[in-house]
DRENMILUM-176124 format. One line per 5 residues: number of its first residue (from 1); their letters; for each residue x negated, y negated, z of N, C-alpha, C. Coordinates in pm, whole numbers, plus 32768, in hexadecimal, padded with zeros to 4 digits. Layout:
% DRENMILUM-176124
NUM) A) X,Y,Z,X,Y,Z,X,Y,Z; ...
//
This chain:
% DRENMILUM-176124
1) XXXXX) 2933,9661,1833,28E0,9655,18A8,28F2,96CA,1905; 28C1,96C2,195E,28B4,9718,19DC,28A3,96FF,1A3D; 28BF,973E,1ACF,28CB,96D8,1B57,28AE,976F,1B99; 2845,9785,1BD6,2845,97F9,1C25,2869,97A6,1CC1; 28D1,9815,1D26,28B8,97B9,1DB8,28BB,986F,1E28
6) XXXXX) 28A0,9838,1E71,2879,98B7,1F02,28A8,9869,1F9F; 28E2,98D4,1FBF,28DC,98B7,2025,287C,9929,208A; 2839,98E6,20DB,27D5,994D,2123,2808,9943,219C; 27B7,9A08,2182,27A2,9A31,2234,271D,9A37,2270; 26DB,99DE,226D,2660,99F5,2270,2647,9A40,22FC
11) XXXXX) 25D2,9AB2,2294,25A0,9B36,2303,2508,9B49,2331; 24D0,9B23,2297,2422,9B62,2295,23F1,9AE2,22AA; 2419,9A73,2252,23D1,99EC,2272,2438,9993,2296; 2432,9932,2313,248C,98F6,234B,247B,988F,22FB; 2416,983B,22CC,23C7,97BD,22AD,2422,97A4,224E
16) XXXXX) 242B,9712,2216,243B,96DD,218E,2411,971E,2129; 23A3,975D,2110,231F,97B9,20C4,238F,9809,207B; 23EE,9863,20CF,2419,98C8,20C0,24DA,98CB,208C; 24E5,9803,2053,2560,97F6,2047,2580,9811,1F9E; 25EB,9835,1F8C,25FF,983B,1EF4,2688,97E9,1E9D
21) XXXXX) 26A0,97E4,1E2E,2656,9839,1DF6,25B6,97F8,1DD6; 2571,9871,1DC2,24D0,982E,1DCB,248F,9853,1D3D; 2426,97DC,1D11,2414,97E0,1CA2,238D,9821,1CDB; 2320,984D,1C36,22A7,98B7,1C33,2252,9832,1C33; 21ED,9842,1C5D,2164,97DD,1C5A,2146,9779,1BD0
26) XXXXX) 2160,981C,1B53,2141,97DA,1AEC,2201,9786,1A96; 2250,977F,1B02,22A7,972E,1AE8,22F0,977E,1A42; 22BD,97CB,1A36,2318,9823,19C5,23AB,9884,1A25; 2384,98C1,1A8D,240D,9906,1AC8,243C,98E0,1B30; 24C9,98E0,1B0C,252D,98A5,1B8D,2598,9914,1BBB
31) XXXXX) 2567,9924,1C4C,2587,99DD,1C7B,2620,99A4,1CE6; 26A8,99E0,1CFD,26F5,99D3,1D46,26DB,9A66,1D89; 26DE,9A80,1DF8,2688,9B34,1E30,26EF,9B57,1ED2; 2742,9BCE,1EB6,273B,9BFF,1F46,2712,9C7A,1F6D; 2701,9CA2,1FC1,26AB,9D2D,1FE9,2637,9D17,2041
36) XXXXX) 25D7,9D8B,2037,255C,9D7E,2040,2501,9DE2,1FEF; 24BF,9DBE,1FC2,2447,9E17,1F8B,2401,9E59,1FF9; 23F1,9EAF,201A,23CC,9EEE,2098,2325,9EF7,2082; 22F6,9F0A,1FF9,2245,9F20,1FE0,221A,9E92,1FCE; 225A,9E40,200F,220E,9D8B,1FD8,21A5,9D97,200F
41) XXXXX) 2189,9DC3,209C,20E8,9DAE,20A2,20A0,9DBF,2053; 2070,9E53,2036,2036,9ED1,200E,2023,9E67,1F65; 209D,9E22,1F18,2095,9DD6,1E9A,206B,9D26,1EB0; 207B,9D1E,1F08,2035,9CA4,1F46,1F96,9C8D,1F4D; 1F56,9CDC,1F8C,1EEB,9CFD,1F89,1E9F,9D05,1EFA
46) XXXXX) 1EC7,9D67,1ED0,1EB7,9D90,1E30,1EB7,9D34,1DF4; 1F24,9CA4,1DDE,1F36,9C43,1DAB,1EC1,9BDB,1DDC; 1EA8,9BEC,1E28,1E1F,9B5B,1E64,1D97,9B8E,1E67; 1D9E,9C07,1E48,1D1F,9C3B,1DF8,1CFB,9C2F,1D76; 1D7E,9BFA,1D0E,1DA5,9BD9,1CB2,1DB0,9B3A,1C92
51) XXXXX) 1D60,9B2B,1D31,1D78,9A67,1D3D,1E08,9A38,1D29; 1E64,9A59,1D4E,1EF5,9A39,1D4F,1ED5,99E7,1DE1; 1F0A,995F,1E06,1F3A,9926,1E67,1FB8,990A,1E97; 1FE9,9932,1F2A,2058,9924,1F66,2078,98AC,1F96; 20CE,9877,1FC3,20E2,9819,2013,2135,983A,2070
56) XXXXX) 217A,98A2,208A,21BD,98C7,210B,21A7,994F,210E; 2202,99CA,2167,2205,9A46,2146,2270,9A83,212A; 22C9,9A97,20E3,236B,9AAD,20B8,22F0,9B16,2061; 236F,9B56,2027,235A,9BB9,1FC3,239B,9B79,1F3E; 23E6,9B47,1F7E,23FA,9B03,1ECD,239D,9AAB,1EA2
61) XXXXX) 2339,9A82,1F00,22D1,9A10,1E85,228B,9A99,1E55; 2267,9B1F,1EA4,223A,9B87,1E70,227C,9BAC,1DF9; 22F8,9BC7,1E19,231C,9BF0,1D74,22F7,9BAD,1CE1; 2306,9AEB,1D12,22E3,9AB7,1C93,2273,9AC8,1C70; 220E,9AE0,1CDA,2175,9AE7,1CA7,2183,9B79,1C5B
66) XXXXX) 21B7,9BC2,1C8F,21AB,9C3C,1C4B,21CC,9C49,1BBF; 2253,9C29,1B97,228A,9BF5,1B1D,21FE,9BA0,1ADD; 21CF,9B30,1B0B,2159,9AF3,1AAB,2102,9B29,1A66; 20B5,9BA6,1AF0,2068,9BF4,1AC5,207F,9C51,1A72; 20E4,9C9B,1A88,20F5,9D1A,1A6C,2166,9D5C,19F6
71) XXXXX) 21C4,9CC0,19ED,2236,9CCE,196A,22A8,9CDD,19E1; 231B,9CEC,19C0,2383,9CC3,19EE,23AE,9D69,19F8; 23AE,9DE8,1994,23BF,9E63,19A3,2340,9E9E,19C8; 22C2,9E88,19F9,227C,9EF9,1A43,2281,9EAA,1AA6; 2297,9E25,1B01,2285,9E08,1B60,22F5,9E4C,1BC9
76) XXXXX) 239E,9E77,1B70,23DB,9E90,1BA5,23E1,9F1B,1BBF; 23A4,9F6A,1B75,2386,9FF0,1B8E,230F,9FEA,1C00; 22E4,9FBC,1C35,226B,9FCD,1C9D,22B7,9F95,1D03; 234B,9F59,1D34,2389,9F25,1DA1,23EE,9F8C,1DF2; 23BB,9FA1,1E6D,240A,A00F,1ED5,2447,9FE9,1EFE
81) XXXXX) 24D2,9FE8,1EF8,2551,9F8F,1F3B,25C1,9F6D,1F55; 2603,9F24,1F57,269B,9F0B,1F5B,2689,9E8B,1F2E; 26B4,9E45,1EA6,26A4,9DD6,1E95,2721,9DDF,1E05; 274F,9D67,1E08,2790,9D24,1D8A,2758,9CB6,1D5D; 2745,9C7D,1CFF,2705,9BE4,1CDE,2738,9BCB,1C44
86) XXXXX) 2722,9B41,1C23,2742,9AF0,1BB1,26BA,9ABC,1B68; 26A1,9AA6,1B2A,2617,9A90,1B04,2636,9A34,1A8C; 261D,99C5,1A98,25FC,9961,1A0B,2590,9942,19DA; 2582,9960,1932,24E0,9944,18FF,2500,98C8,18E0; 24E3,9851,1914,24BB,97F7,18BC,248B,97CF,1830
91) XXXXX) 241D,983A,1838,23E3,984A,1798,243B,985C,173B; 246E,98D5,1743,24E1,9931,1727,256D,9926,16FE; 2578,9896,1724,2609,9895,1782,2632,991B,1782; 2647,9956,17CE,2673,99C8,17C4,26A9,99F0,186C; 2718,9A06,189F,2744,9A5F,193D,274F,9ACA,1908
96) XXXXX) 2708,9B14,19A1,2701,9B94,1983,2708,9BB2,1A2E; 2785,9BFF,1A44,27A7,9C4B,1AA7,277F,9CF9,1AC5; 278E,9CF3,1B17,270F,9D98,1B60,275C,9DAC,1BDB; 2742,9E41,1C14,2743,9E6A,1C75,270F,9ED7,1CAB; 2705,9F15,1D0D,26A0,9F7F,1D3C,26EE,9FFF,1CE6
101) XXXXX) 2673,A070,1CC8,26B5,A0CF,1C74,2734,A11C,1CC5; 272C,A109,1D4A,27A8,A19A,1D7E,27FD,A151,1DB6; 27F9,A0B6,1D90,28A6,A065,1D8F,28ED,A02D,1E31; 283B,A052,1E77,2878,A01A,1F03,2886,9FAB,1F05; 2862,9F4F,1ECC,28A2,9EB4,1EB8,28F3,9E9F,1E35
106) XXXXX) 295F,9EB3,1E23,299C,9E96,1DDD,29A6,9E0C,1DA5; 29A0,9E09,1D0D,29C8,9D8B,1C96,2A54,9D7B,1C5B; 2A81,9D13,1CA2,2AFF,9D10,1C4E,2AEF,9C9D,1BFA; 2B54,9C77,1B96,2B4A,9C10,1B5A,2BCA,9C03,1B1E; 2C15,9B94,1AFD,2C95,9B5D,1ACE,2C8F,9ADB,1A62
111) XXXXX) 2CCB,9AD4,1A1A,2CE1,9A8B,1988,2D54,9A46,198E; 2D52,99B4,19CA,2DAB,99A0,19D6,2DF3,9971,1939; 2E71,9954,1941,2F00,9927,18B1,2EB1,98DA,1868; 2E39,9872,189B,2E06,97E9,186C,2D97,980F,183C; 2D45,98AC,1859,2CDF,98EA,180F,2C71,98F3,1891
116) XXXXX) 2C5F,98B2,18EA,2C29,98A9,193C,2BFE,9912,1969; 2B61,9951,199A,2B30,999E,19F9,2AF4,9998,1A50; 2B76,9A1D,1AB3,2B0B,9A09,1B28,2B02,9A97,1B6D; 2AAF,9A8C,1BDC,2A7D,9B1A,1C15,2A42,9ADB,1C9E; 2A46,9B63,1CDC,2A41,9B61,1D79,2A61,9BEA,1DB5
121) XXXXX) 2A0A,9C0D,1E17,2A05,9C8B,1E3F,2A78,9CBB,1EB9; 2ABF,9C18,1EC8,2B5D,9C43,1EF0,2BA0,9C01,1EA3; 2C5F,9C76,1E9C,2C9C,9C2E,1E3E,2CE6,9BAB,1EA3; 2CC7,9B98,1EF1,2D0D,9B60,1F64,2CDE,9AD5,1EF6; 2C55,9ACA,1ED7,2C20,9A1F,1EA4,2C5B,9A0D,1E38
126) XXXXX) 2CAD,9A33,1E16,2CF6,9A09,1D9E,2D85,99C6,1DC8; 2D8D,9A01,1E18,2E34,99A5,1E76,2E0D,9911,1E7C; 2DBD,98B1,1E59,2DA2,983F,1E82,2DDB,97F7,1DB8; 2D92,985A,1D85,2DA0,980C,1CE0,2E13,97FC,1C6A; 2E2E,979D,1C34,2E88,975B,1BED,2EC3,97D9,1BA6
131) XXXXX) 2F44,97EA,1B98,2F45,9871,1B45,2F61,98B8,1B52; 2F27,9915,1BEB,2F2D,9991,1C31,2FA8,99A8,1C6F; 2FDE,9A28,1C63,306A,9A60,1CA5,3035,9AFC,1CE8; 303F,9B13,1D6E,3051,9B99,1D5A,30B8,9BE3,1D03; 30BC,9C27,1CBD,3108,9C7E,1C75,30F1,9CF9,1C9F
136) XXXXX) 313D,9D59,1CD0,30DF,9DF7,1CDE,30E7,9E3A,1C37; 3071,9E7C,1C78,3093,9ECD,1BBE,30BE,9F66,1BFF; 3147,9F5E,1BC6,319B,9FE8,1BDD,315D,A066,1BCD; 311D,A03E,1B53,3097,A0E0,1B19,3029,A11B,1B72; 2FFA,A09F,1BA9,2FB5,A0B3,1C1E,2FF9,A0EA,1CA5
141) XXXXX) 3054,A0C4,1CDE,30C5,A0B6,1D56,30AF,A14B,1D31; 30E1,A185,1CC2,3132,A1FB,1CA9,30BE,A277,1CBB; 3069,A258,1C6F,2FFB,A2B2,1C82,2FCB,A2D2,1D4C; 2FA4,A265,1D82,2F99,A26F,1DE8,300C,A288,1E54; 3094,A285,1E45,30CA,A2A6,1E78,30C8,A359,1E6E
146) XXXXX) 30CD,A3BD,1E00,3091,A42B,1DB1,301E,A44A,1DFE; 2FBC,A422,1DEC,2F31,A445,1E02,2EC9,A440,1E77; 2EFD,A399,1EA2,2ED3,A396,1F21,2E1D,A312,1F08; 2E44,A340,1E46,2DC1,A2DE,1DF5,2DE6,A26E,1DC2; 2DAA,A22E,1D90,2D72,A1F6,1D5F,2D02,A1F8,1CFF
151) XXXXX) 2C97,A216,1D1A,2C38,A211,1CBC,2C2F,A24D,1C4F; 2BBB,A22D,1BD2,2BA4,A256,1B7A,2BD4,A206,1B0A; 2BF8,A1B2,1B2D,2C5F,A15B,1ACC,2C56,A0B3,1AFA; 2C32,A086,1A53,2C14,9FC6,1AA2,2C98,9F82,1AC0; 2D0C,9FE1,1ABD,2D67,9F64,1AF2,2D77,9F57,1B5B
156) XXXXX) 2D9B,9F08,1BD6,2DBD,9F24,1C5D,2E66,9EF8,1C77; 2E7C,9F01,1CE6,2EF5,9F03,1D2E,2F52,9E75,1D05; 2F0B,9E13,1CB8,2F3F,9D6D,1CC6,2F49,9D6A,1C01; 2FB5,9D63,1B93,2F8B,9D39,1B26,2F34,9CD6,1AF9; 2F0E,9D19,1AB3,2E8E,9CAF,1A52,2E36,9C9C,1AA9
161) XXXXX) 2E05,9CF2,1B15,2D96,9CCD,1B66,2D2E,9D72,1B42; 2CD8,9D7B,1B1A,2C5C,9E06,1AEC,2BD1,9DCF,1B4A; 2BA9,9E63,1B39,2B3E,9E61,1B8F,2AC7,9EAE,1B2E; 2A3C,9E7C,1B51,2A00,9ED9,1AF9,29DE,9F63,1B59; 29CB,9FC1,1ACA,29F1,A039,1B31,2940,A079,1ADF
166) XX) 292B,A116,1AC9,28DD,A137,1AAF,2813,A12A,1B19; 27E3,A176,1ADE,274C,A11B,1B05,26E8,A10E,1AC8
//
């Protein structure tokens, strides 16, 4: 099974409309999302010319419409932003995690002993789950103590905790 959960800051849409995680109209995708897509209008529009209907204004019901229309890889190439998200196909079963190409919202994700996954764009949300220890990872420590970096590399500062990196 699978259990997506969020906690919000709600920014663009205050309403219920705009709570997650939120499923797509046609009930095939189930989106966990932080960021913002900065072009949601500009794809909003586009989308209800396309007869897509909203029920609030968040950008994440934008994204799922977009994903409906457009596939799950060109919808995300047409998004200007800072965003991380989780995405479940129903159809599919299939999760599939994303983030903006130049990594201003960072994806982490952790596996816990029991096989379990999870992800969250802080590693802070993982301090709550069965399992979890901070550990530092020395390799990391060491480099940045050296360098002053970090990046370029999916491991981070906590063992067994990676981030996706690339775009």
């Amino acid at each position: 099974g699978i259990a997506l959960g969020f906690r919000r800051l709600a920014i663009i849409d205050l309403s219920e409309h705009g709570a997650q995680p939120m499923t797509s109209h046609d009930d095939r995708y189930v989106i966990a999302y932080n960021g913002e897509v900065y072009n949601f209008p500009e794809m909003r529009a586009e989308l209800v010319d396309r007869c897509h209907e909203f029920n609030g204004h968040s950008d994440t019901e934008v994204i799922l419409a977009a994903i409906v229309e457009w596939g799950l890889e060109a919808a995300v190439g047409r998004f200007v932003g800072m965003f991380a998200f989780a995405l479940w196909d129903q159809k599919k079963r299939r999760l599939v995690c994303a983030r903006d190409r130049f990594g201003i919202k960072p994806l982490y994700y952790w596996i816990s002993p029991s096989g379990s996954f999870a992800f969250g764009s802080e590693i802070k949300q993982f301090t709550v789950l069965p399992g979890w220890k901070a550990v530092l990872n020395y390799s990391r420590a060491k480099d940045y103590l050296e360098t002053g970096t970090t990046d370029h590399t999916s491991e981070t500062m906590f063992q067994g905790v990676s981030q996706i990196i690339g775009g």
